[in-house]
C-alpha positions as a LaTeX table, in Angstrom:
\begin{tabular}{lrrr}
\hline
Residue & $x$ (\AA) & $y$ (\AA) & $z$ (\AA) \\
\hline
Unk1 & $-4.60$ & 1.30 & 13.16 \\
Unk2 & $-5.04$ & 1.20 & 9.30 \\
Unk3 & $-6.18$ & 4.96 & 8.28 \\
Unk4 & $-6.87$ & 4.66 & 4.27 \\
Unk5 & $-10.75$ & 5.97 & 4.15 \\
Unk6 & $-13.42$ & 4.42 & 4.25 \\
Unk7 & $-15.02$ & 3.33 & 0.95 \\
Unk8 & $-18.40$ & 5.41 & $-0.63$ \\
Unk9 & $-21.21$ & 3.20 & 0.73 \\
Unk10 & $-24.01$ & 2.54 & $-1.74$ \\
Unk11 & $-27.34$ & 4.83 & $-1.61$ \\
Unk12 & $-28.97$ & 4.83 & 1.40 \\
Unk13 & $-32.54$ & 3.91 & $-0.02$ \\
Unk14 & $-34.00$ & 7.12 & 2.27 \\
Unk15 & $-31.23$ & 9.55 & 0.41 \\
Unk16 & $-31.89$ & 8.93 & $-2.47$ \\
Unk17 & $-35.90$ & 9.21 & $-2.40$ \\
Unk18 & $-34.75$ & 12.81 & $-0.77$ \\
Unk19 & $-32.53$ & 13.43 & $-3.54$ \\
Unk20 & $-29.56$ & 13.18 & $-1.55$ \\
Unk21 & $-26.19$ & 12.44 & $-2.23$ \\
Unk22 & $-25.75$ & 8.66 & $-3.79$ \\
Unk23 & $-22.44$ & 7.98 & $-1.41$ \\
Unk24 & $-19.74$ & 10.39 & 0.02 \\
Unk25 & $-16.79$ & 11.60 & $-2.28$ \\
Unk26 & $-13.42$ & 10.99 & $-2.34$ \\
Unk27 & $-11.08$ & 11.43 & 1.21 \\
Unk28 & $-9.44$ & 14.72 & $-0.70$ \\
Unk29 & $-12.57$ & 16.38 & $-1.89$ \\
Unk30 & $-14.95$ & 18.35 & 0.42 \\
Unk31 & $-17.59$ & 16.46 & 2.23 \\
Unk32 & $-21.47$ & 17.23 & 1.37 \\
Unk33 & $-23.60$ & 19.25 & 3.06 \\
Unk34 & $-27.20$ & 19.40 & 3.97 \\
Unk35 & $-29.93$ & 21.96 & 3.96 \\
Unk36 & $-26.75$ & 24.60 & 2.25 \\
Unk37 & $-24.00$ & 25.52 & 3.96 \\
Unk38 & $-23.37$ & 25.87 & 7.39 \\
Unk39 & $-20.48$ & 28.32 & 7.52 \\
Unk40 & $-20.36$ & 28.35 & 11.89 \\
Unk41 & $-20.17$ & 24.67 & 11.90 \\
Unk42 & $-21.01$ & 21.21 & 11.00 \\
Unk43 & $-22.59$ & 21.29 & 14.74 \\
Unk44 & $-24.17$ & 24.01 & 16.41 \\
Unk45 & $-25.54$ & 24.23 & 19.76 \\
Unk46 & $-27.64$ & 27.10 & 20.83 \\
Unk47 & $-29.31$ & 28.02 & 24.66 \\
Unk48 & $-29.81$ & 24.32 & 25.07 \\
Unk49 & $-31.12$ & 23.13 & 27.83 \\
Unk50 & $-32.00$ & 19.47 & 28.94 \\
Unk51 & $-34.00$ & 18.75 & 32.02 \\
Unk52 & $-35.40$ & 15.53 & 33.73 \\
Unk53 & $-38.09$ & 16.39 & 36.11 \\
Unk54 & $-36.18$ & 18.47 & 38.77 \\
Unk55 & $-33.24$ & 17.43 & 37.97 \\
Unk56 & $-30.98$ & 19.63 & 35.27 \\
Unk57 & $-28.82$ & 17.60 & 33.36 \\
Unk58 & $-27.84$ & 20.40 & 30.99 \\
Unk59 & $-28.14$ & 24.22 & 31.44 \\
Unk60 & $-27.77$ & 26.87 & 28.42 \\
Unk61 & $-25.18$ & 25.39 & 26.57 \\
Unk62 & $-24.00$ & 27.04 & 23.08 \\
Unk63 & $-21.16$ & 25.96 & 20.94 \\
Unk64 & $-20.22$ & 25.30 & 17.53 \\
Unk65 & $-18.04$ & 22.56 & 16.25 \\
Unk66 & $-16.48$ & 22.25 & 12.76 \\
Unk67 & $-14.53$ & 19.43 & 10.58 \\
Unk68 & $-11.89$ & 17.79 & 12.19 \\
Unk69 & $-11.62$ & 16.35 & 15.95 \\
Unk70 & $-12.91$ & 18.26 & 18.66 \\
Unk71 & $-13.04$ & 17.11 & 22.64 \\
Unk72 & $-15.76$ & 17.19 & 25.00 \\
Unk73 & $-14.08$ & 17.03 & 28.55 \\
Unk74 & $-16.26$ & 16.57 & 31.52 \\
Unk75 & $-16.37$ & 14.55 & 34.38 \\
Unk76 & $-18.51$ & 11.72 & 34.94 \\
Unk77 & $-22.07$ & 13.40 & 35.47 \\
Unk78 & $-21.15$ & 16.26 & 33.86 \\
Unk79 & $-23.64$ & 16.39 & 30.56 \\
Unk80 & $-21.67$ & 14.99 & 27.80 \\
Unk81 & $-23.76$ & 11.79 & 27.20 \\
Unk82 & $-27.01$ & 14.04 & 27.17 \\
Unk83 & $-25.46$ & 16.67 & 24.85 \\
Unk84 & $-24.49$ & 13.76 & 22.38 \\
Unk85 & $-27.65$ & 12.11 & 22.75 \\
Unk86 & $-29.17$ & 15.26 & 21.51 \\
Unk87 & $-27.25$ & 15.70 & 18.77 \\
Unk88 & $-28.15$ & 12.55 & 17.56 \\
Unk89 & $-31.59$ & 13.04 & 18.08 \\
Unk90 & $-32.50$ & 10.89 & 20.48 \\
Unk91 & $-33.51$ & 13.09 & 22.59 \\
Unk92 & $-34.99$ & 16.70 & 22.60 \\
Unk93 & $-33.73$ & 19.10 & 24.18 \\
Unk94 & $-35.99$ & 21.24 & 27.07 \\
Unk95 & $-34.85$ & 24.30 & 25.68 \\
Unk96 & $-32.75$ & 25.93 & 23.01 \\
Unk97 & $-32.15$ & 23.92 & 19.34 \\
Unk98 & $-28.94$ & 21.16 & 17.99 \\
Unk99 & $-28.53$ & 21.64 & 14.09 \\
Unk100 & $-26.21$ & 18.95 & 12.53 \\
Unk101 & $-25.49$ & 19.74 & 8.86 \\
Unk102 & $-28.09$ & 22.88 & 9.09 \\
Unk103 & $-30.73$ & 20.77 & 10.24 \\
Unk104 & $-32.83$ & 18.75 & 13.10 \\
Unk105 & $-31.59$ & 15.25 & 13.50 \\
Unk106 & $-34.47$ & 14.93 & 15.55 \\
Unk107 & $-37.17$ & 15.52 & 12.77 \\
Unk108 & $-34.35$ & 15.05 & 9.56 \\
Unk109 & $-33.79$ & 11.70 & 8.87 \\
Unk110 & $-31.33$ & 11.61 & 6.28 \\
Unk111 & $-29.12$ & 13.74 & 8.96 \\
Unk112 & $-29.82$ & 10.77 & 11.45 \\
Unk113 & $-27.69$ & 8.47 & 8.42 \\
Unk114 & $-25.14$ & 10.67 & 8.27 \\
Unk115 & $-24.14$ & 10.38 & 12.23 \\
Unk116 & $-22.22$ & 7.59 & 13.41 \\
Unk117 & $-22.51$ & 7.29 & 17.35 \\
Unk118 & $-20.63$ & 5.17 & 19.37 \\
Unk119 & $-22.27$ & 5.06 & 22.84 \\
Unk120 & $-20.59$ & 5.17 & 25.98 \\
Unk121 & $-23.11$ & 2.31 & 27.26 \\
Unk122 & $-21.05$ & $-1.07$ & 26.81 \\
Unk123 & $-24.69$ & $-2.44$ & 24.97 \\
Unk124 & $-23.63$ & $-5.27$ & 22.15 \\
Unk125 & $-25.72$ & $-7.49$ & 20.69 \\
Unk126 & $-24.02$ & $-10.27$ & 22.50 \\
Unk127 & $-24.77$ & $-13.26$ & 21.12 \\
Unk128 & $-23.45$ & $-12.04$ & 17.29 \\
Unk129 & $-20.02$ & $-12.03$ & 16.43 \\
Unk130 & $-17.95$ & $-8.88$ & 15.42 \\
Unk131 & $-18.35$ & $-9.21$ & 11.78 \\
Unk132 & $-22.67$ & $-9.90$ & 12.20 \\
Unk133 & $-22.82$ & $-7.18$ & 14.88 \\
Unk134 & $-21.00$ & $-4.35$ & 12.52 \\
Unk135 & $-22.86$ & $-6.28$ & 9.17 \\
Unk136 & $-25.97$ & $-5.54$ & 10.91 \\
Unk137 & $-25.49$ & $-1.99$ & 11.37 \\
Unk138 & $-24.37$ & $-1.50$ & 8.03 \\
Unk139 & $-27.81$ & $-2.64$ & 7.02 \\
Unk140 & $-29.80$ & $-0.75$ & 9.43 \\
Unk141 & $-28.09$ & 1.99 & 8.11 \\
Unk142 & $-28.72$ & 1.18 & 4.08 \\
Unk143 & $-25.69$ & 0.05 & 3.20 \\
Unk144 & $-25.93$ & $-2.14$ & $-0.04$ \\
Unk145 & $-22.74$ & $-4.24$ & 0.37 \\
Unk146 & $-23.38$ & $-4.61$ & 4.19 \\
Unk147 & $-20.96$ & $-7.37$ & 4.61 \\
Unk148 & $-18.06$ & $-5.89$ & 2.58 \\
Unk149 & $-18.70$ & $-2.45$ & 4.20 \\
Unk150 & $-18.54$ & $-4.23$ & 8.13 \\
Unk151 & $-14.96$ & $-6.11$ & 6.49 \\
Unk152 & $-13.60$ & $-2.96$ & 5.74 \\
Unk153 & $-14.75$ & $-0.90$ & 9.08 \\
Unk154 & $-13.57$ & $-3.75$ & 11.15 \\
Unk155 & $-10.25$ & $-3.40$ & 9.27 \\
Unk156 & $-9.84$ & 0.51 & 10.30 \\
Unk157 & $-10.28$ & $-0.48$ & 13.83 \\
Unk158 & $-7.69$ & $-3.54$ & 13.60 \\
Unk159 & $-10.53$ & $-6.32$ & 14.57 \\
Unk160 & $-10.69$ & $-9.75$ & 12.70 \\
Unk161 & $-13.81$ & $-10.09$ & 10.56 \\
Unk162 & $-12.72$ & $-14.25$ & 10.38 \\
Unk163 & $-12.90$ & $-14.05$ & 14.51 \\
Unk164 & $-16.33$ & $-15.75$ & 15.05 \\
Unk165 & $-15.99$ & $-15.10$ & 18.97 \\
Unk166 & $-19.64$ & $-14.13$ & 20.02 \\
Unk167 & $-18.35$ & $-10.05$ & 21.30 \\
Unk168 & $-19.96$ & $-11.04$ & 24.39 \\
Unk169 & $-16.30$ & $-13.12$ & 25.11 \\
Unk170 & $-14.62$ & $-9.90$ & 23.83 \\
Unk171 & $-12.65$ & $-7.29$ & 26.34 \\
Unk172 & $-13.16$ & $-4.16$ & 27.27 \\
Unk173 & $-11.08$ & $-2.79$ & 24.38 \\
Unk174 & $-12.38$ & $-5.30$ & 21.77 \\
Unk175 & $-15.78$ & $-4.43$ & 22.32 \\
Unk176 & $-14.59$ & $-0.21$ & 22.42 \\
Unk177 & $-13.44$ & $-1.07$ & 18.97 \\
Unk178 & $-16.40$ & $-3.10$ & 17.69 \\
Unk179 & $-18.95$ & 0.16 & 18.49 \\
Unk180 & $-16.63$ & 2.11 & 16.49 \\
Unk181 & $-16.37$ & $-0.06$ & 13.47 \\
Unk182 & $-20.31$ & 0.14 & 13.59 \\
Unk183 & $-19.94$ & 4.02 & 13.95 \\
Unk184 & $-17.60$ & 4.34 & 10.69 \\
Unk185 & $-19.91$ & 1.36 & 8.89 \\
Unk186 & $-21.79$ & 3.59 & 6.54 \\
Unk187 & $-18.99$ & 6.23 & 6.18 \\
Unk188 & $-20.64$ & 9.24 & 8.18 \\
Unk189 & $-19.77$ & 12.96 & 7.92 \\
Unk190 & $-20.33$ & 13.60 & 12.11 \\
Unk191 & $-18.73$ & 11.03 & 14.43 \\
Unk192 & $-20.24$ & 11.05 & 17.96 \\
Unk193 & $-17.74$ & 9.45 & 19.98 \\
Unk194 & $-18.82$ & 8.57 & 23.72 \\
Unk195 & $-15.68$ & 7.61 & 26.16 \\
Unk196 & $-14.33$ & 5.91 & 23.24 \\
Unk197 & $-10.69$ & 5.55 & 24.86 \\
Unk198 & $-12.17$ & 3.19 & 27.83 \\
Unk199 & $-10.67$ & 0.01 & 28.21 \\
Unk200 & $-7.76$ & 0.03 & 25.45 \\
Unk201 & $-4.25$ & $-0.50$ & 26.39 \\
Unk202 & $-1.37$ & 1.89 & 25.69 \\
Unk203 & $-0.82$ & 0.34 & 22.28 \\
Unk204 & $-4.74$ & 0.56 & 21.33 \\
Unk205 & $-5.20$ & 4.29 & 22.25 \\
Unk206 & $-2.50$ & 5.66 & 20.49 \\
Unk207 & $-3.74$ & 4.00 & 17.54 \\
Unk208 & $-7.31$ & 4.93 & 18.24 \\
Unk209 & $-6.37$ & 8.44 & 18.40 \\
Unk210 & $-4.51$ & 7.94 & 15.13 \\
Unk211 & $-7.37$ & 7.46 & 13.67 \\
Unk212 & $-9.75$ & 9.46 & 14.54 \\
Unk213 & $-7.00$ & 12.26 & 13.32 \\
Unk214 & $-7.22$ & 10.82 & 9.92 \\
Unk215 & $-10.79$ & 10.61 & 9.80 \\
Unk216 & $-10.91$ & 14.63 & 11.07 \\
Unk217 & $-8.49$ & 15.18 & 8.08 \\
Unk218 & $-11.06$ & 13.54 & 5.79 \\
Unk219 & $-13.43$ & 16.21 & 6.71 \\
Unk220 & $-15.67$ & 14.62 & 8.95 \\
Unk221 & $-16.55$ & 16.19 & 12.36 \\
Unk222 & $-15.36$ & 14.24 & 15.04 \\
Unk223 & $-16.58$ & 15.20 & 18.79 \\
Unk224 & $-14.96$ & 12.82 & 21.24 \\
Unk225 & $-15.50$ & 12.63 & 25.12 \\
Unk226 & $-13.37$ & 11.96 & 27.46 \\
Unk227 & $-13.00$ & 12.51 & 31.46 \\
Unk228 & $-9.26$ & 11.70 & 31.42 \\
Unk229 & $-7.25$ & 15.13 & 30.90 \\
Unk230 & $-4.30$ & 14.10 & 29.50 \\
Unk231 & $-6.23$ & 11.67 & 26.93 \\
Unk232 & $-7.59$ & 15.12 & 25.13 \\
Unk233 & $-4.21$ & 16.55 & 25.15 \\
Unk234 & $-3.57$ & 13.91 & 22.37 \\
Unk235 & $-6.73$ & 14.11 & 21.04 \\
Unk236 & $-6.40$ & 17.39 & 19.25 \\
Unk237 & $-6.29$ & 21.14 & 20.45 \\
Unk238 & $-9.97$ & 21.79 & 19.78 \\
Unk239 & $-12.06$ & 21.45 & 23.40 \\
Unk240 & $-15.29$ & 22.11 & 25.18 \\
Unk241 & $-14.67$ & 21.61 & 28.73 \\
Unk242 & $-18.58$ & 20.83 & 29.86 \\
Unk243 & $-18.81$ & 21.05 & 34.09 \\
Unk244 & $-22.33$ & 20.14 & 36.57 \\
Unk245 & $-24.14$ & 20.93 & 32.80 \\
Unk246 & $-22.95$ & 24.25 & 31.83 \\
Unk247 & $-20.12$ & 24.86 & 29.42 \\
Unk248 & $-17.30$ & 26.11 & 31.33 \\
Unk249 & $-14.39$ & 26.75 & 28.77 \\
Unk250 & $-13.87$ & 26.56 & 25.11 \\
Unk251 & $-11.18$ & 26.83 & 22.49 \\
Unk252 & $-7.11$ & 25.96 & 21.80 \\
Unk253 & $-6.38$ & 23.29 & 24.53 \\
Unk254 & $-3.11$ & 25.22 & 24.99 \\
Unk255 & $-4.85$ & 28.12 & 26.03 \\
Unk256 & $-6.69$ & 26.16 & 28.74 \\
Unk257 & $-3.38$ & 24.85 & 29.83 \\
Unk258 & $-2.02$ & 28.15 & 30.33 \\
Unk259 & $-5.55$ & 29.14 & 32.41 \\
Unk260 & $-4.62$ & 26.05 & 34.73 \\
Unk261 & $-1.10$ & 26.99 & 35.55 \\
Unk262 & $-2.01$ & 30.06 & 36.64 \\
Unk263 & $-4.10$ & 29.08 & 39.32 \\
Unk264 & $-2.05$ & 27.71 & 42.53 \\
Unk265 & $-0.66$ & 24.13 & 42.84 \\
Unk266 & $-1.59$ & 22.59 & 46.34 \\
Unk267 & 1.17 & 20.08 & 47.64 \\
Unk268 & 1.06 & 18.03 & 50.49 \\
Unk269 & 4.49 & 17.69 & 52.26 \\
Unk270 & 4.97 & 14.60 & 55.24 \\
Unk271 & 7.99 & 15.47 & 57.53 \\
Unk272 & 9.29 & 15.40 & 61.00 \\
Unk273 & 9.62 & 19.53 & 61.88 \\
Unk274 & 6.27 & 20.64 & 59.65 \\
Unk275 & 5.68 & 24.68 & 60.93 \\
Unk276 & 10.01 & 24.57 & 60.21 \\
Unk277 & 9.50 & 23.27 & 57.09 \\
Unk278 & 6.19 & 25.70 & 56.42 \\
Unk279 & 7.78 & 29.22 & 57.59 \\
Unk280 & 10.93 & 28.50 & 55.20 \\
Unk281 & 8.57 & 27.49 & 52.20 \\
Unk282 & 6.90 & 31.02 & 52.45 \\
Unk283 & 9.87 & 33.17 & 53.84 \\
Unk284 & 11.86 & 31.98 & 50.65 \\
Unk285 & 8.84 & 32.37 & 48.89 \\
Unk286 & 8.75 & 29.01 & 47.53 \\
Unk287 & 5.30 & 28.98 & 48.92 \\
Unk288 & 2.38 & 31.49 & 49.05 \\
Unk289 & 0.43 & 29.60 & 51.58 \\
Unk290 & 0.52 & 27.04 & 53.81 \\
Unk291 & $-1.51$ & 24.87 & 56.50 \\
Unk292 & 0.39 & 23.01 & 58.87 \\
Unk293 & $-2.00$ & 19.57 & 60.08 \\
Unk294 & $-0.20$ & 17.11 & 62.19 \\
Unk295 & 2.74 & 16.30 & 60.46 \\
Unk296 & 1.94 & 17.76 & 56.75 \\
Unk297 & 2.18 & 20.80 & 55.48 \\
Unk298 & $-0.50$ & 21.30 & 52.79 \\
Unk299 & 1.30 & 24.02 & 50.67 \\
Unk300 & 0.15 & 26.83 & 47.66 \\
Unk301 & 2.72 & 27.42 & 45.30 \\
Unk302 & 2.27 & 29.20 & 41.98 \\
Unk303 & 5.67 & 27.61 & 40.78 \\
Unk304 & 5.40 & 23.79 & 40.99 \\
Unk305 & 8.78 & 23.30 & 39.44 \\
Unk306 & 10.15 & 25.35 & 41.75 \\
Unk307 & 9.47 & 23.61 & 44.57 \\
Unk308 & 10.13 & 20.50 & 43.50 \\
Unk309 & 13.29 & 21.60 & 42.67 \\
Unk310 & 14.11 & 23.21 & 45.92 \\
Unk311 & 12.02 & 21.16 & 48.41 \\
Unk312 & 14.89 & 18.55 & 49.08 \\
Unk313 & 17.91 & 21.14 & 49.63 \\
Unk314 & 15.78 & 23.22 & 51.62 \\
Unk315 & 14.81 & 20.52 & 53.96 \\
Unk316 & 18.68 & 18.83 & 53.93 \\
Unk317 & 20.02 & 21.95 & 55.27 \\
Unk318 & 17.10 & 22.39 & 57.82 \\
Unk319 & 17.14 & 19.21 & 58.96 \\
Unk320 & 13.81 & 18.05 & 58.14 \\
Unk321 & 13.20 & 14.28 & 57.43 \\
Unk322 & 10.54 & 14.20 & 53.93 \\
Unk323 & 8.15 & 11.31 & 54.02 \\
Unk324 & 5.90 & 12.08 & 51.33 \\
Unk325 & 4.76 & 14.71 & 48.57 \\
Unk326 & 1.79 & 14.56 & 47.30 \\
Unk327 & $-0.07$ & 17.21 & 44.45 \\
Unk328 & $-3.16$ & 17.24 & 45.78 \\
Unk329 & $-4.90$ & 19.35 & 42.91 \\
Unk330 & $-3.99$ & 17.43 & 39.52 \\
Unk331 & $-7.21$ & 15.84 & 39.32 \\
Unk332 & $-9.71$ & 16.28 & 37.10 \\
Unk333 & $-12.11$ & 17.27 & 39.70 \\
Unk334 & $-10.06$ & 20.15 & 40.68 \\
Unk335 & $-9.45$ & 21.97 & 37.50 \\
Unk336 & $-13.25$ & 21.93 & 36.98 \\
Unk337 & $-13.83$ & 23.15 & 39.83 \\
Unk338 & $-11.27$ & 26.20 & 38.96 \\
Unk339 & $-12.66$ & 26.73 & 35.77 \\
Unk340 & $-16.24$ & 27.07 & 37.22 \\
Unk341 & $-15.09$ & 29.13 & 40.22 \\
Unk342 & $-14.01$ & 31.30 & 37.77 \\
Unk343 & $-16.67$ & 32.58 & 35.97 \\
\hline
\end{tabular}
């Protein structure tokens, strides 16, 4: 995808009657700030809370996010879209307090103009095209050259402004890139960035991810979500790894890399002799558990490699026929549940 910045967008008419800024600076110069500096972050999260009747979709979550792209990986339920929705402020949190830029986007509007949010919900005004859907939230936002401004943001994501396709006909990974080009429309210093990765193709998400490097570079603070592990290993090394509402792990993705590979890889081995094939695993120590039901062997090793390595000589010069082997703990399910085991 193209990366050049995005142009300065004309005064938003609200800005300037607050005595904002009249459009953002140059890609190479520091982005503004609002309400003075916020030397933590350009987000901050503190004791928040978020519930729905009985139900707790959130619980006593602090973090703090600065320029550049950061991850929120969860699973599907786990809290993101409720933590972004707060951010935003649409929605208030039960407890605790979101500042974005040092201050309430709930209560601040110009804040509110300087978030771009590209839901998760696949909600397009249907019946416009791409270039009258992004146009139109250039204006809501108080753009002056709306149209230009939706040609340009259109660009970044690699969409044709000349398409006149209502985005109801669009795919998946069209319409992905259409909320983003009405995200970036009106050149915002915090990108909120639901599941943005949904839906695109190989090709698509590498350039996506491009992107949203470039704009991190820029000095913008990017917070992206994603359920898909190895789509944040791409994304950047800055996570929050968010789990049944509670944060669960923060900080260098490397470092939470190194947390999962300590914990013990469970394998799943088919074959013919299985309680052969399991006392060998641990007497060579190639395993440091097993289970033995019907004809697999559900096996704990600490040294994946290692048994992948060995498992095929060992069994040759037992005997043993292999069916199948299977990891049974590399989903995403399973390292949350680690992680939250944990603390």
């Amino acid at each position: 995808m193209n990366t050049r910045p995005l142009p300065a967008p004309a005064p938003r008419p609200d800005a300037a009657a607050a005595g904002g800024p009249a459009g953002s600076p140059p890609a190479d110069s520091p982005r503004p700030e609002v309400n003075g500096a916020f030397p933590s972050g350009m987000v901050e999260v503190r004791g928040v809370s978020k519930f729905f009747g009985d139900v707790v979709a959130v619980s006593d979550v602090s973090f703090s996010v600065r320029a550049g792209v950061t991850a929120l990986l969860g699973p599907n339920g786990a809290g993101k879209s409720t933590l972004f929705r707060m951010m935003c402020g649409l929605t208030a949190p039960s407890r605790g307090n979101v500042r974005v830029l040092g201050a309430d986007a709930r209560a601040d509007r110009e804040v509110r103009g300087r978030i771009g949010l590209a839901p998760q919900q696949d909600a397009l005004f249907d019946r416009f095209d791409a270039l009258g859907f992004v146009q139109l939230a250039a204006a809501l936002a108080g753009v002056a050259d709306a149209p230009a401004a939706a040609r340009h943001a259109l660009g970044l994501v690699e969409l044709d402004p000349d398409d006149h396709r209502p985005v109801a006909g669009f795919s998946k990974g069209m319409r992905q890139r259409a909320k983003l080009a009405a995200a970036l429309v009106h050149d915002p210093d915090v990108l909120i960035l639901d599941e943005p990765l949904n839906g695109l193709d190989p090709v698509q998400r590498r350039r996506m991810i491009a992107l949203l490097e470039e704009l991190g570079a820029q000095g913008r603070c990017v917070l992206v979500s994603s359920h898909v592990l190895e789509e944040v290993a791409r994304l950047g090394s800055r996570i929050l790894v968010i789990a049944q509402g509670r944060l669960v792990a923060g900080g260098d993705y490397r470092e939470l890399r190194e947390l999962m590979d300590d914990r013990p890889h469970r394998i799943s081995i088919e074959a013919d002799k299985p309680r052969h094939l399991a006392a060998m695993l641990v007497r060579l120590g190639i395993a440091v558990g097993v289970r033995v039901d019907g004809d697999v062997v559900v096996a704990d090793t600490l040294d994946v490699d290692r048994l992948g390595r060995d498992i095929a000589p060992v069994a040759k010069a037992m005997s043993v026929r292999l069916r199948q082997i299977v990891p049974l703990d590399d989903d995403l399910e399973s390292v949350f549940r680690y992680l939250v085991e944990r603390r």
